[in-house]
N, C-alpha and C positions, 0 to 999 in steps of 0.2 A: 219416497217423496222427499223432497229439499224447501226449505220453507226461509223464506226471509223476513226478517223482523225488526221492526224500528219503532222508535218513538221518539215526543220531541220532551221535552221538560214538562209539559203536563202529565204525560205518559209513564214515565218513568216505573213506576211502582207495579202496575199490572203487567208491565212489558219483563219484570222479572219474573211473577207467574209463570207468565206465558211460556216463557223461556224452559221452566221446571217444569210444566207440562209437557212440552216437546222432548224434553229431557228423558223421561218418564215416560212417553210413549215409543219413546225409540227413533225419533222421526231427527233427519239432520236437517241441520239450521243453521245460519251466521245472522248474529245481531250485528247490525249497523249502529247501534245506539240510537240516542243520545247520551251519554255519560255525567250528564251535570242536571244541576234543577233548577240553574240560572236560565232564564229566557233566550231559547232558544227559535229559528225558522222552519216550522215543521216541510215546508218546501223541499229544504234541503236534506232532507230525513226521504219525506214520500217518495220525489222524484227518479233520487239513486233507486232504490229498492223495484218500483212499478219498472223501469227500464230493464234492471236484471230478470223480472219476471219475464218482462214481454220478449225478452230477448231468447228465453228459455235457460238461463241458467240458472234459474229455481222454478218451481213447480207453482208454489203459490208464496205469498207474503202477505204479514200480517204486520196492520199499522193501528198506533193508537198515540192519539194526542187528547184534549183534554175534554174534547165533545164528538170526535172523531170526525167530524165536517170537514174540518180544513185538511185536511189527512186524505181522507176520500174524495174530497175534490182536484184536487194537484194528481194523486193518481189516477183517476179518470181523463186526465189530460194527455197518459202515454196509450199509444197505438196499442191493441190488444190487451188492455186491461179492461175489467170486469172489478170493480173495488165497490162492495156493497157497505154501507154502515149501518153495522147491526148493532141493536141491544135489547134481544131477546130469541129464545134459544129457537121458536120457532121459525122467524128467519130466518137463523143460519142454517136449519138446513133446508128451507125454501129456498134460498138464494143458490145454493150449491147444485137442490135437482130440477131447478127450472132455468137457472141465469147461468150456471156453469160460471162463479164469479173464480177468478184467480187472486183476490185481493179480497182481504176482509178489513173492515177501518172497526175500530171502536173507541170509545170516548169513558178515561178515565174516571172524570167530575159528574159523570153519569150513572155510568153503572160501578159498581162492586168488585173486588177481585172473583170470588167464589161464581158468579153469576159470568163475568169475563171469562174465566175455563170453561163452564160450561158450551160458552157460546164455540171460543174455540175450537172445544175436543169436537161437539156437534158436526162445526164446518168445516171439521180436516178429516173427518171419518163419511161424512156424506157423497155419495157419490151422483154424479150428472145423470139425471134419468133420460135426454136424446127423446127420442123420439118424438112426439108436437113441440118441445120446447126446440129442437133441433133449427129448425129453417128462420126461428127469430131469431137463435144467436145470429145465422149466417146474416140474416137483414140487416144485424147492427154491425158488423163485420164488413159488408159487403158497403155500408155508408162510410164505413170510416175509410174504407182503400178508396173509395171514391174522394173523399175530400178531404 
């Protein structure tokens, strides 16, 4: 698995976590940053990252700004993302065996670092359970190549 990872200036602090988890787990990755904690456009963080997913040259990616909303909305604006915003463990791995998400958002000013790995480690070990959840991915697949 190859995992990309960004945050904006809200982000900053769990997105090191994050980082040492991946680390940790053995899993490769390139951070995008953000590098600073002056105010920055989570836009320009989400965007890049949800394109190299959908594109396939990372597997999945993981975003976090300061409530994870605006993070998770910009990525759900590229073609074949799936960017769920979690913050709490059973979600992520809801999201991963029923929505097959490629994108996980989460929100700094929200939750915890300790609680943020969890959710994490959860939704990069969980795997897509397919079968009934199967034909609604395609539905929502099948609307977006339509429009």
């Amino acid at each position: 698995m190859k995992v990309a990872l960004a945050s904006d200036h809200g982000g900053i602090h769990i997105r090191e976590e994050i980082r040492n988890l991946l680390e940790e787990m053995g899993i490769e990755y390139q951070d995008f940053g953000c590098d600073c904690e002056g105010s920055v456009d989570y836009p320009d963080y989400a965007l890049p990252v949800a394109k190299k997913v959908a594109s396939g040259e990372f597997d999945r990616g993981i975003l976090i700004c300061g409530t994870g909303i605006g993070m998770s909305i910009a990525a759900n604006k590229v073609k074949g993302i799936r960017c769920a915003l979690v913050h709490d463990v059973f979600s992520a791995k809801a999201t991963r065996q029923h929505n097959n998400t490629n994108m996980l958002a989460m929100g700094e000013r929200v939750i915890g670092p300790g609680l943020a790995l969890e959710i994490a480690k959860v939704w990069l070990t969980t795997e897509f359970e397919g079968g009934r959840h199967e034909h609604r991915i395609e539905k929502i697949t099948n609307y977006e190549d339509q429009n």
